[in-house]
SEKOLFI-45343 format. One record per residue (C-alpha): residue number from 0; x, y, z. Coordinates in steps of 0.02 Angstrom, whole numbers. Layout:
% SEKOLFI-45343
<pt><k>NUM</k><east>X</east><north>Y</north><up>Z</up></pt>
...
//
This chain:
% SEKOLFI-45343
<pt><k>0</k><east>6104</east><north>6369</north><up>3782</up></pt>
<pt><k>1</k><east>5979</east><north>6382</north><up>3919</up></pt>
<pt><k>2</k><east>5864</east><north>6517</north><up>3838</up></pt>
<pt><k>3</k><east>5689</east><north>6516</north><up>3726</up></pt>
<pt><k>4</k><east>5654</east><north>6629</north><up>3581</up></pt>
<pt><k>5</k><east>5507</east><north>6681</north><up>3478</up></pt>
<pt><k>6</k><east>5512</east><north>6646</north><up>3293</up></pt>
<pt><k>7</k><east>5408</east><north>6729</north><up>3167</up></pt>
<pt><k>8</k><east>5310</east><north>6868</north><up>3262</up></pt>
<pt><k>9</k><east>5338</east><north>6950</north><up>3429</up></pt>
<pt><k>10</k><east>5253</east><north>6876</north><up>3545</up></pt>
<pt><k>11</k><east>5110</east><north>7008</north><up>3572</up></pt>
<pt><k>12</k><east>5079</east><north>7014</north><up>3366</up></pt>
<pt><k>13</k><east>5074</east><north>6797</north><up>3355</up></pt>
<pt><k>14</k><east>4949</east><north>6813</north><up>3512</up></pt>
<pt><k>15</k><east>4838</east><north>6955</north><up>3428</up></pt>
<pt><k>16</k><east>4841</east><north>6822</north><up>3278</up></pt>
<pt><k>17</k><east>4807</east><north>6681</north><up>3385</up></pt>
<pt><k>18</k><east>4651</east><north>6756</north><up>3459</up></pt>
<pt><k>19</k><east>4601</east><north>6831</north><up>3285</up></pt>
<pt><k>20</k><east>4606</east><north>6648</north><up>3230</up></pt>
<pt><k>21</k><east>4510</east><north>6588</north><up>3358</up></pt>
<pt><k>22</k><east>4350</east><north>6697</north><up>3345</up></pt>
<pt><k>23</k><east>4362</east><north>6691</north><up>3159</up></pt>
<pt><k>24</k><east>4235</east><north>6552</north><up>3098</up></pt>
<pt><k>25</k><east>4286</east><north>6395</north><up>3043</up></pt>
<pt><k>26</k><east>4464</east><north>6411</north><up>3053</up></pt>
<pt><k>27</k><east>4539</east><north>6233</north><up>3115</up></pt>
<pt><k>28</k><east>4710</east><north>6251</north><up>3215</up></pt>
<pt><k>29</k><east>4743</east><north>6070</north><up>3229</up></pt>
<pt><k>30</k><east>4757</east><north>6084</north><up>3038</up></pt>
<pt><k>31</k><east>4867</east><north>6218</north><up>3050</up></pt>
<pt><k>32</k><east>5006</east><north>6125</north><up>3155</up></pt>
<pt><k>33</k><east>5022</east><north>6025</north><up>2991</up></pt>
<pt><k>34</k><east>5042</east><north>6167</north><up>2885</up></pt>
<pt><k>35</k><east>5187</east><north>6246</north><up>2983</up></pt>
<pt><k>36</k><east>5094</east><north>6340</north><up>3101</up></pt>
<pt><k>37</k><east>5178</east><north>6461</north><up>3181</up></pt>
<pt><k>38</k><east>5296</east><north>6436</north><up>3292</up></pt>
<pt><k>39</k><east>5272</east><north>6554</north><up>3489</up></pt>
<pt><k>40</k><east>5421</east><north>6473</north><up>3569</up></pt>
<pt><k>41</k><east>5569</east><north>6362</north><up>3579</up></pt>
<pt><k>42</k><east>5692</east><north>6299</north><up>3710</up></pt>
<pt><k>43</k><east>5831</east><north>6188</north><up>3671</up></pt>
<pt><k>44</k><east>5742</east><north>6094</north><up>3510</up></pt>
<pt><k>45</k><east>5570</east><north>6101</north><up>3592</up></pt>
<pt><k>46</k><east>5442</east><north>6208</north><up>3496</up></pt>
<pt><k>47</k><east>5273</east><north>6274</north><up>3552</up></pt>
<pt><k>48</k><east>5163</east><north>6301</north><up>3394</up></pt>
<pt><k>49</k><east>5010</east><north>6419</north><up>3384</up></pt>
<pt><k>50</k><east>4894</east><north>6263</north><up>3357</up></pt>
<pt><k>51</k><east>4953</east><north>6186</north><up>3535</up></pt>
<pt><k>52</k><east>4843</east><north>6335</north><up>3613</up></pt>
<pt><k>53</k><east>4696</east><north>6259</north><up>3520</up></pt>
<pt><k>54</k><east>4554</east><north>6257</north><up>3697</up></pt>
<pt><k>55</k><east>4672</east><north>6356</north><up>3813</up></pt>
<pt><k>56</k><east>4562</east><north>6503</north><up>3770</up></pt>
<pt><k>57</k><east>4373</east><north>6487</north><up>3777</up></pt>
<pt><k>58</k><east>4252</east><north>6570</north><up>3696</up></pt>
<pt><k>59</k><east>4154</east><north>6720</north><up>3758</up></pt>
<pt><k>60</k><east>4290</east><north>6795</north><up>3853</up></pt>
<pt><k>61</k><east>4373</east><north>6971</north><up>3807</up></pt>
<pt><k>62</k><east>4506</east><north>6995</north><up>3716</up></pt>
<pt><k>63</k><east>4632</east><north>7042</north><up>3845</up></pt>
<pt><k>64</k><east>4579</east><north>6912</north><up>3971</up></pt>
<pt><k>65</k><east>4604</east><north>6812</north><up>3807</up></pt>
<pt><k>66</k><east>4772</east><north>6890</north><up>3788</up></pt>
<pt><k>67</k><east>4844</east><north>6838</north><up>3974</up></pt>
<pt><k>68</k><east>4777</east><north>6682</north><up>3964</up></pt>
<pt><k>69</k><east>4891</east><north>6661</north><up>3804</up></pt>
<pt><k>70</k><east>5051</east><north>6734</north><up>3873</up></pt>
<pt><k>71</k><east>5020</east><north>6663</north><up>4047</up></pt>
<pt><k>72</k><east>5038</east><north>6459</north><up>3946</up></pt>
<pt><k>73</k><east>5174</east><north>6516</north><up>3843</up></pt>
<pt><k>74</k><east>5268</east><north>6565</north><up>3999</up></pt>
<pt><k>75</k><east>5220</east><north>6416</north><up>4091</up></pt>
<pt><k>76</k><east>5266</east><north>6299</north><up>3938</up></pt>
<pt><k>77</k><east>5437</east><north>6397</north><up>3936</up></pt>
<pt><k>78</k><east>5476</east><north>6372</north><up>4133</up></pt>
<pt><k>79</k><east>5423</east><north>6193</north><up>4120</up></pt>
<pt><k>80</k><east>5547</east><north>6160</north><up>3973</up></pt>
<pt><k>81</k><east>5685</east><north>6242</north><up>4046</up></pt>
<pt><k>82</k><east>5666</east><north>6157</north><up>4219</up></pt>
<pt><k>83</k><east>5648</east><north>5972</north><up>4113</up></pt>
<pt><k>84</k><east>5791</east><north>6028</north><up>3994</up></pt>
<pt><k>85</k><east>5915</east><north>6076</north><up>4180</up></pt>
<pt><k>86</k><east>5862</east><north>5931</north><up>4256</up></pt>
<pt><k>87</k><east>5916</east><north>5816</north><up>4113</up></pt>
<pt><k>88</k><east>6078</east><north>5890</north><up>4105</up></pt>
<pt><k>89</k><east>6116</east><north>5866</north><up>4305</up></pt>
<pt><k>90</k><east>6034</east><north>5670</north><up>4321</up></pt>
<pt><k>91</k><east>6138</east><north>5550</north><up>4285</up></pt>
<pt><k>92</k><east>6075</east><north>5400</north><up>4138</up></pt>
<pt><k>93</k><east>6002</east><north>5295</north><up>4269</up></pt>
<pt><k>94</k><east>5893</east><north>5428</north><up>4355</up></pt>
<pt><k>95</k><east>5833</east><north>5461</north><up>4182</up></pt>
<pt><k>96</k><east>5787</east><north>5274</north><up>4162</up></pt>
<pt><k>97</k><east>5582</east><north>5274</north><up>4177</up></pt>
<pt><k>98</k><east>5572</east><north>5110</north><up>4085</up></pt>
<pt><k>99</k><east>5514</east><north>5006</north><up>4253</up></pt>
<pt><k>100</k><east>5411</east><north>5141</north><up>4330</up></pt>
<pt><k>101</k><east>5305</east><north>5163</north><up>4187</up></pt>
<pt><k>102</k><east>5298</east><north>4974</north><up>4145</up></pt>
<pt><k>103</k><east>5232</east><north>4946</north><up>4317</up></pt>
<pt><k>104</k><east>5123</east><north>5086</north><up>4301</up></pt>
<pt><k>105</k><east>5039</east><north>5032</north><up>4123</up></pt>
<pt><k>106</k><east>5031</east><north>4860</north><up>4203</up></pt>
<pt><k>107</k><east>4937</east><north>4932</north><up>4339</up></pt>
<pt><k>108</k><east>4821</east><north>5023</north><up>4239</up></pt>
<pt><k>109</k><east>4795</east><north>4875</north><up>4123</up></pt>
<pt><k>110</k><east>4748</east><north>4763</north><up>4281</up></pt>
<pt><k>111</k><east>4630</east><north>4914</north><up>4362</up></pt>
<pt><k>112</k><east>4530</east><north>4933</north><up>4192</up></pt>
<pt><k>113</k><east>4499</east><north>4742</north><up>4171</up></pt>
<pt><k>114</k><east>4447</east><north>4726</north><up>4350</up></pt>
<pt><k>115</k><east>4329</east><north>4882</north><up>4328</up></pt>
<pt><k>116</k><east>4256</east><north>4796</north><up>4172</up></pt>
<pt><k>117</k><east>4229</east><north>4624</north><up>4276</up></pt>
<pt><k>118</k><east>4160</east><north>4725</north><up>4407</up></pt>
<pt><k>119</k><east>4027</east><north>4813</north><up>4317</up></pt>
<pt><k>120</k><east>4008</east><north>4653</north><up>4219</up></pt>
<pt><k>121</k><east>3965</east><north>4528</north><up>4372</up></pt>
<pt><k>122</k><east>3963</east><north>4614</north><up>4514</up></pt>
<pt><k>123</k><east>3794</east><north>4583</north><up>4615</up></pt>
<pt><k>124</k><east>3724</east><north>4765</north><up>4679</up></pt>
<pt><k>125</k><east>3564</east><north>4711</north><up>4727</up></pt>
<pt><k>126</k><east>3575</east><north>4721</north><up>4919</up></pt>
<pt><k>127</k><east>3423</east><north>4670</north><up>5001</up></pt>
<pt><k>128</k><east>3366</east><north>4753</north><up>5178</up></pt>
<pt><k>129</k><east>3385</east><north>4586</north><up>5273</up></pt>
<pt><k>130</k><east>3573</east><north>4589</north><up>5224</up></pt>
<pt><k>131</k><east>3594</east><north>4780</north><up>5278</up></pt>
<pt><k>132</k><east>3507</east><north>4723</north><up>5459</up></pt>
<pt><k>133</k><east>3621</east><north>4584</north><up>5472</up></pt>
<pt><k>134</k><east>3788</east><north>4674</north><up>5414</up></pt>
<pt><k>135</k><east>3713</east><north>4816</north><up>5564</up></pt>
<pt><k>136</k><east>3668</east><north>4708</north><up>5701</up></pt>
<pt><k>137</k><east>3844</east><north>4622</north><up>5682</up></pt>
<pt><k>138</k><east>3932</east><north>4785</north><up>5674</up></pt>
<pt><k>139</k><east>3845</east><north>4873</north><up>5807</up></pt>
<pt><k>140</k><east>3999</east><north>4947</north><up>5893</up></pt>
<pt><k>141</k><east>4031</east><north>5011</north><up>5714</up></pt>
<pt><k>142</k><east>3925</east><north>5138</north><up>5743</up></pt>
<pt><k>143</k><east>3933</east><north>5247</north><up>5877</up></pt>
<pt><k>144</k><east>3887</east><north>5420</north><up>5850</up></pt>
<pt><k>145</k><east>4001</east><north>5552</north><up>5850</up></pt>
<pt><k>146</k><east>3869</east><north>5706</north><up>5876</up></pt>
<pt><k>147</k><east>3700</east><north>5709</north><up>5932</up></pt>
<pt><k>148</k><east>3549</east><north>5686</north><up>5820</up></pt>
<pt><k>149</k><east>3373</east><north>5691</north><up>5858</up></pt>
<pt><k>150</k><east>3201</east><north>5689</north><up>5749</up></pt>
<pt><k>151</k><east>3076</east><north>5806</north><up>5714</up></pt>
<pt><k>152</k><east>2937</east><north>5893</north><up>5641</up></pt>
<pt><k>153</k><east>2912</east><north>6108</north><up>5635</up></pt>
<pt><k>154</k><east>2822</east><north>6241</north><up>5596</up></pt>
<pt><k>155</k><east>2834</east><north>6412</north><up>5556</up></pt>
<pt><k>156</k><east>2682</east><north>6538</north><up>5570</up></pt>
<pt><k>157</k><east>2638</east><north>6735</north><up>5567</up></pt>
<pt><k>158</k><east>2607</east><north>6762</north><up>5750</up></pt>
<pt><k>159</k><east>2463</east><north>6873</north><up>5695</up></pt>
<pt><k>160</k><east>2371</east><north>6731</north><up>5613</up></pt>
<pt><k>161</k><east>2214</east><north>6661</north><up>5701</up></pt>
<pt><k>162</k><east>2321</east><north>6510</north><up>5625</up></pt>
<pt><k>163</k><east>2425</east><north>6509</north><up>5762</up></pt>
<pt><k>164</k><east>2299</east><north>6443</north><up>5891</up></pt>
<pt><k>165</k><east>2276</east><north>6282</north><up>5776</up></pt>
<pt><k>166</k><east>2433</east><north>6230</north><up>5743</up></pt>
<pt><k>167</k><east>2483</east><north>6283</north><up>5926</up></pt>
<pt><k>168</k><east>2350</east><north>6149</north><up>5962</up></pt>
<pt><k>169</k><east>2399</east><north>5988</north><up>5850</up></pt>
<pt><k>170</k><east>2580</east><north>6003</north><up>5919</up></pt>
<pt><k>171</k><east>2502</east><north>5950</north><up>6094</up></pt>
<pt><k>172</k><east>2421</east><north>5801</north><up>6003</up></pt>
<pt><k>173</k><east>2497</east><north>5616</north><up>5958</up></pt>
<pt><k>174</k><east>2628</east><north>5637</north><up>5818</up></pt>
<pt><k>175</k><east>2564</east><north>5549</north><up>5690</up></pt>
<pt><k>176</k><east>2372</east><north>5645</north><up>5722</up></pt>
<pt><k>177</k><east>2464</east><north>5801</north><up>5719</up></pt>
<pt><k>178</k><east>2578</east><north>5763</north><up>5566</up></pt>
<pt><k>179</k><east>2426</east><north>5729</north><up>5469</up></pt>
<pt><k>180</k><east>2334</east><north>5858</north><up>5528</up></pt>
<pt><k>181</k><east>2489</east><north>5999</north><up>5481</up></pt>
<pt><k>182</k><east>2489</east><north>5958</north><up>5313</up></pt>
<pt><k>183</k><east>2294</east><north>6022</north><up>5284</up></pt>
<pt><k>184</k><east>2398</east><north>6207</north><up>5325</up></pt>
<pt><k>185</k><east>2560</east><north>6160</north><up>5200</up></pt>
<pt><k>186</k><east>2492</east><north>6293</north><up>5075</up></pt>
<pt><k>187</k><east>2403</east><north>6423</north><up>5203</up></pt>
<pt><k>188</k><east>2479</east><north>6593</north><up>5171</up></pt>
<pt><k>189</k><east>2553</east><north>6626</north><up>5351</up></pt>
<pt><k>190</k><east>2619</east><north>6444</north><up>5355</up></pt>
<pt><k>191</k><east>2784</east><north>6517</north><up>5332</up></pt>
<pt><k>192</k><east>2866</east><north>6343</north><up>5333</up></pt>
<pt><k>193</k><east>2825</east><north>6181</north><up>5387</up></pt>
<pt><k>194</k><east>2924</east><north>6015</north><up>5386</up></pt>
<pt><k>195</k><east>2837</east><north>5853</north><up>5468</up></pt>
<pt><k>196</k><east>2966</east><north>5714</north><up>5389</up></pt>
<pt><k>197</k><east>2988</east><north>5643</north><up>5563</up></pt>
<pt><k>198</k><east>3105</east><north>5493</north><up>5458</up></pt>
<pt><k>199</k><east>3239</east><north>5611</north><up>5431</up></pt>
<pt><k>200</k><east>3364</east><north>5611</north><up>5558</up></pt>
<pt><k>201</k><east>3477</east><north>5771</north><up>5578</up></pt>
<pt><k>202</k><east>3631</east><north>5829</north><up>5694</up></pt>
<pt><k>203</k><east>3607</east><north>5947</north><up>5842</up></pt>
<pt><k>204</k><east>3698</east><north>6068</north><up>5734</up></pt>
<pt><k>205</k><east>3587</east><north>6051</north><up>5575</up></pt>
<pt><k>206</k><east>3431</east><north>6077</north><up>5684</up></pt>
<pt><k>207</k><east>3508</east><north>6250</north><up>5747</up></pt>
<pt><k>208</k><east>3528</east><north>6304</north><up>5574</up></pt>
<pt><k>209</k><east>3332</east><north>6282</north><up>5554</up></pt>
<pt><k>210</k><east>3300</east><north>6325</north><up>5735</up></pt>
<pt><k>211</k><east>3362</east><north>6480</north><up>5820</up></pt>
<pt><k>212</k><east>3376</east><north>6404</north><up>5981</up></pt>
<pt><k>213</k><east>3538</east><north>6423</north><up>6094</up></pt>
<pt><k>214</k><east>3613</east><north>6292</north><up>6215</up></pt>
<pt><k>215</k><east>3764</east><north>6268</north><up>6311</up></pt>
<pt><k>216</k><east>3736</east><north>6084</north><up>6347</up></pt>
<pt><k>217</k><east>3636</east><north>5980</north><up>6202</up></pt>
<pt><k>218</k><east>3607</east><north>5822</north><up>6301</up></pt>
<pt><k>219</k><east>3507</east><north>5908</north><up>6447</up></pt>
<pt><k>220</k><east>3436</east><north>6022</north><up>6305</up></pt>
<pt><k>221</k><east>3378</east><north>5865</north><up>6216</up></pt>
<pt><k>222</k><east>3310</east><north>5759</north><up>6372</up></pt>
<pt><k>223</k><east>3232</east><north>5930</north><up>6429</up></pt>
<pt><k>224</k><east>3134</east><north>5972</north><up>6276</up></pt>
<pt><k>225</k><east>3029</east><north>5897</north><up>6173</up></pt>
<pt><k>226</k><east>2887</east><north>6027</north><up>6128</up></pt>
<pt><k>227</k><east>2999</east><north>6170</north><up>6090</up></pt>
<pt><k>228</k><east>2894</east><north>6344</north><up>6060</up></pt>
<pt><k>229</k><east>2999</east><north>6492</north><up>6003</up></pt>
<pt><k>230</k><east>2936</east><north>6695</north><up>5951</up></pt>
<pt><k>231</k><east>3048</east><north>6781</north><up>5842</up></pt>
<pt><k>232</k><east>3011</east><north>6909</north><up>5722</up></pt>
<pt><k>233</k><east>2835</east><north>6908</north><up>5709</up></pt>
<pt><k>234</k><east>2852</east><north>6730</north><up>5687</up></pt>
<pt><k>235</k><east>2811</east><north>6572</north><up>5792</up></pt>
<pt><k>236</k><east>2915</east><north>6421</north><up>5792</up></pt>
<pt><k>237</k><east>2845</east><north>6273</north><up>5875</up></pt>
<pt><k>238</k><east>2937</east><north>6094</north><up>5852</up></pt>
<pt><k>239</k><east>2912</east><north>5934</north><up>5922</up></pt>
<pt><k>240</k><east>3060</east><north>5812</north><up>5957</up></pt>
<pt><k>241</k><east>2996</east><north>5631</north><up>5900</up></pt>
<pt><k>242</k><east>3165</east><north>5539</north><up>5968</up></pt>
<pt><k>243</k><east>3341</east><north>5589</north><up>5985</up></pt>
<pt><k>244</k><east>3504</east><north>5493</north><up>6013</up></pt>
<pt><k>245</k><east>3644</east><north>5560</north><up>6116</up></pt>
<pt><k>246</k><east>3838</east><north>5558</north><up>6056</up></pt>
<pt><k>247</k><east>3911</east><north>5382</north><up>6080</up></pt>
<pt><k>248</k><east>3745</east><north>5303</north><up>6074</up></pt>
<pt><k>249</k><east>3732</east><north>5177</north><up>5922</up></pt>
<pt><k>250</k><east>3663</east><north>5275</north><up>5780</up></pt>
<pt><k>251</k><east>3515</east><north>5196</north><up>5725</up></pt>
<pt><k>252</k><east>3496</east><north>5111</north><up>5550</up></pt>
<pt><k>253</k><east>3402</east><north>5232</north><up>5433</up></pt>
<pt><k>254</k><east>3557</east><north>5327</north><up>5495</up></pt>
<pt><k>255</k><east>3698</east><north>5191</north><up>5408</up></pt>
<pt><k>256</k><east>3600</east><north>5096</north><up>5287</up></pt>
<pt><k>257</k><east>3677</east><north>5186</north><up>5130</up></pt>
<pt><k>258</k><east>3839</east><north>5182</north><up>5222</up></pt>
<pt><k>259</k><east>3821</east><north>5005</north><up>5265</up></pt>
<pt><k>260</k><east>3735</east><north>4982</north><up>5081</up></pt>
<pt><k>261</k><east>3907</east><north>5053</north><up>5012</up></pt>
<pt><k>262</k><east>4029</east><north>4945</north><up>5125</up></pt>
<pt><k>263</k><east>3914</east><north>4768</north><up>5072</up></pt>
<pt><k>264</k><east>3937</east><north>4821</north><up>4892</up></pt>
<pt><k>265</k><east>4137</east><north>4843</north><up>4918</up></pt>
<pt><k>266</k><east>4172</east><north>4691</north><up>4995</up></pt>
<pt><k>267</k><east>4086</east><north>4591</north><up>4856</up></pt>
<pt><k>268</k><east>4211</east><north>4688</north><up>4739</up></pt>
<pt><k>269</k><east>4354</east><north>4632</north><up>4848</up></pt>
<pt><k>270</k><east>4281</east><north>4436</north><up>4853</up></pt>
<pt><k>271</k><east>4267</east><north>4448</north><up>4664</up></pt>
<pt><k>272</k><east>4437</east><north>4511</north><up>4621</up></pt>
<pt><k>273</k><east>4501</east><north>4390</north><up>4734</up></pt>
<pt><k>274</k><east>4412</east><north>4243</north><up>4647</up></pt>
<pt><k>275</k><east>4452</east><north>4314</north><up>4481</up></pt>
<pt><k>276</k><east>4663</east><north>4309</north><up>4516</up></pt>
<pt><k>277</k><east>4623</east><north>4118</north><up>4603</up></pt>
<pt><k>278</k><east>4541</east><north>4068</north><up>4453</up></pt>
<pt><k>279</k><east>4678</east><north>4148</north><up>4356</up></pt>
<pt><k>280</k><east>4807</east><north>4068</north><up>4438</up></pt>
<pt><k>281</k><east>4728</east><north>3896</north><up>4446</up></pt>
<pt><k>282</k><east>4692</east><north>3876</north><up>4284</up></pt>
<pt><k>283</k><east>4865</east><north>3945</north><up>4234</up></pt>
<pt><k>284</k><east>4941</east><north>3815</north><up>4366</up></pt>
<pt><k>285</k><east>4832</east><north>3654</north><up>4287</up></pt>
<pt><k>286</k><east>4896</east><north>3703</north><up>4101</up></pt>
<pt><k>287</k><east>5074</east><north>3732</north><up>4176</up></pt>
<pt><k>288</k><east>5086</east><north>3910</north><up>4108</up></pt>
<pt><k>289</k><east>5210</east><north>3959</north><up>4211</up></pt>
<pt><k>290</k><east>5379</east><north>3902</north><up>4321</up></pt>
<pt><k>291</k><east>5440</east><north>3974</north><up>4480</up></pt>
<pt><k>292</k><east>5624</east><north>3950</north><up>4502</up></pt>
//
């Protein structure tokens, strides 16, 4: 009979005692499963106890929310058993027959969790910069950029700051003078912001989310502008460019060296799963552990 029914309680009375039960202190409902807990639902021989809710609710919510949350897995439980319970009775035995599948599956977990243990058991992570420089100056068509990125340093001011003319004057100075020099204002009070990390490379897009500047062609933009001075809002953005690379130009290392970092790291996790099944093999081939027919 392709139906479910409720035993014991209607449904809305077992799901007023199911949340009842749950905010009541120290009331276990794993333990109740073994003492007959009450049963919410059944299709074809398949029962859904009150203690299988046990963490489908959590705490702190209110008690309706706590209400729909019930009836909306009983439902779900109830649709899922009918659907297994139809499509049982229209495959034939050897559709039903899992047995491989999930042999090949445990055998592929059991392989994957001994070769994670191996790996974090010998693999070497240590990777030093001379290897990342010679893994990038190999792989130099590798990395070509896909956007434009440039460096540089900023700062925000009130434009009614005698400030102003200072800063206004270090940005015409050497970079590394003025960097220096920027960070004697990092805590003034109309040094709205100020960023002089001229290491950190960012995309033409990222810089337009700090700078409000507009341009219909980045690459003249870039090669046109390197002292960039902005008014907006009673403020007064100045920024200096220190270097930029243009889209399809090799991105430069400080750029990849995680990435590369990351790729170094892998293929020494390939190498060593490699050696490991060799070993394996050989070692099973010496003792004659095996035949091939």
């Amino acid at each position: 009979m392709n139906q479910f029914v409720f035993r014991h309680f209607s449904t809305t009375s077992v799901l007023l005692l199911m949340v009842g039960v749950m905010f009541i202190s120290g009331c276990n409902l794993v333990s109740m499963k073994q003492n007959e807990s009450p049963v919410l639902a059944q299709v074809e021989g398949e029962y859904l106890f009150l203690s299988d809710l046990t963490g489908v609710v959590p705490q702190g919510i209110s008690h309706s929310d706590s209400i729909a949350l019930a009836k909306n897995f009983i439902n779900n439980w109830v649709k899922n058993r009918l659907m297994i319970a139809q499509a049982e009775r229209n495959l034939t035995e050897e559709q039903l027959d899992f047995s491989k599948q999930l042999k090949d599956y445990r055998n592929s977990l059991v392989i994957y969790h001994y070769e994670t243990m191996l790996i974090n058991q010998e693999l070497d992570t240590i990777v030093t910069d001379d290897q990342i420089m010679s893994y990038y100056q190999s792989h130099l068509n590798d990395f070509e950029l896909k956007e434009n990125i440039l460096r540089a340093y900023y700062a925000i001011v009130n434009s009614e700051t005698p400030l102003l003319d200072s800063v206004q004057t270090l940005f015409e100075l050497p970079d590394s003078i003025a960097v220096d020099s920027l960070l004697h204002f990092e805590n003034h009070d109309d040094m709205l912001s100020l960023s002089v990390d001229t290491s950190f490379w960012m995309s033409f897009y990222q810089f337009q989310q700090i700078i409000p500047i507009e341009s219909y062609n980045q690459e003249l933009f870039l090669k046109n502008n390197r002292l960039i001075h902005l008014v907006e809002n009673n403020m007064d953005i100045l920024v200096k460019v220190v270097n930029f690379k243009i889209k399809d130009d090799i991105s430069p290392l400080e750029v990849e060296r995680q990435d590369i970092r990351h790729i170094i790291i892998n293929q020494r996790k390939v190498r060593l799963i490699k050696k490991v099944r060799e070993d394996i093999y050989n070692k099973a081939l010496y003792n004659n552990d095996f035949e091939i027919y």
